[in-house]
C-alpha positions in Angstrom: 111.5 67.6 110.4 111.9 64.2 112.1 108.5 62.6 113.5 109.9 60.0 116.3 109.3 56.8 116.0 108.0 57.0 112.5 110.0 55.5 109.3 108.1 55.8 106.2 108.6 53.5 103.6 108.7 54.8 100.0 105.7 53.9 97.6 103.5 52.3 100.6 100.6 54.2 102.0 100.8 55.5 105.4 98.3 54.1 108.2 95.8 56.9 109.3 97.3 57.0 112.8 100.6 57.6 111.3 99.1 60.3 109.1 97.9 61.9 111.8 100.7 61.6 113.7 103.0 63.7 111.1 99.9 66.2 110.4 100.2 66.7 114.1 104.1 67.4 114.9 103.6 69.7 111.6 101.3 71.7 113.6 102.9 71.9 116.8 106.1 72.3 115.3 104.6 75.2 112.9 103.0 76.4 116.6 106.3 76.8 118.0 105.7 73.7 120.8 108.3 71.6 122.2 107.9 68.3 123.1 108.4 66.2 126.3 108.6 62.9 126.1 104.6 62.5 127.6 103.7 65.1 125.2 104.9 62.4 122.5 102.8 59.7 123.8 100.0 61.8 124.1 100.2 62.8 120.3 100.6 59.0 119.6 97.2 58.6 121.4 95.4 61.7 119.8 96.9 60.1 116.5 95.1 57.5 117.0 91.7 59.0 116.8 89.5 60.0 113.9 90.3 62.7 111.3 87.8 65.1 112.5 89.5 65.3 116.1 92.5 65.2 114.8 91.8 68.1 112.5 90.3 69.7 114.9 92.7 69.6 117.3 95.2 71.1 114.4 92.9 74.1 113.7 93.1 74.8 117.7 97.1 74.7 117.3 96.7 77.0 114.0 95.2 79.6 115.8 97.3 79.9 119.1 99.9 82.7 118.6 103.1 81.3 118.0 105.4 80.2 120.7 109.1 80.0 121.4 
C-alpha cells in the first residue's frame, strides 16, 4: 500500500500526524474506499488531529460493511 505524499525514513520515528495518516489509508483502504484527490486532503487534515479522533474515526470505518 502506498500512503501519498508520505516517504518514511528508515530508523526515524514517524510524526503523529503522519502516523495517523497511514493508520487512516489502512482503514479506508481495509473499508474498501477510494480516494479523490479532496478526500486526500481531508485525511491530511483529520491526520492532523488527536489520537482519540483519529481512532475514532477508524472504529467508524471498521464497522461500515465493506465497499467496492
Amino acid at each position: 500500500m502506498t500512503v501519498p505524499g508520505f516517504t518514511a525514513e528508515p530508523g526515524r520515528p514517524l510524526a503523529p500526524a503522519d502516523a495517523h495518516r497511514v493508520l487512516l489509508h489502512c482503514a479506508l483502504d481495509a473499508a474498501g474506499i477510494r480516494l479523490t484527490e479532496a478526500d486526500r486532503r481531508a485525511v491530511g487534515d483529520i491526520a492532523a488531529l488527536d489520537f482519540t479522533v483519529v481512532n475514532s474515526v477508524i472504529g467508524w470505518l471498521a464497522a461500515t460493511p465493506l465497499r467496492g
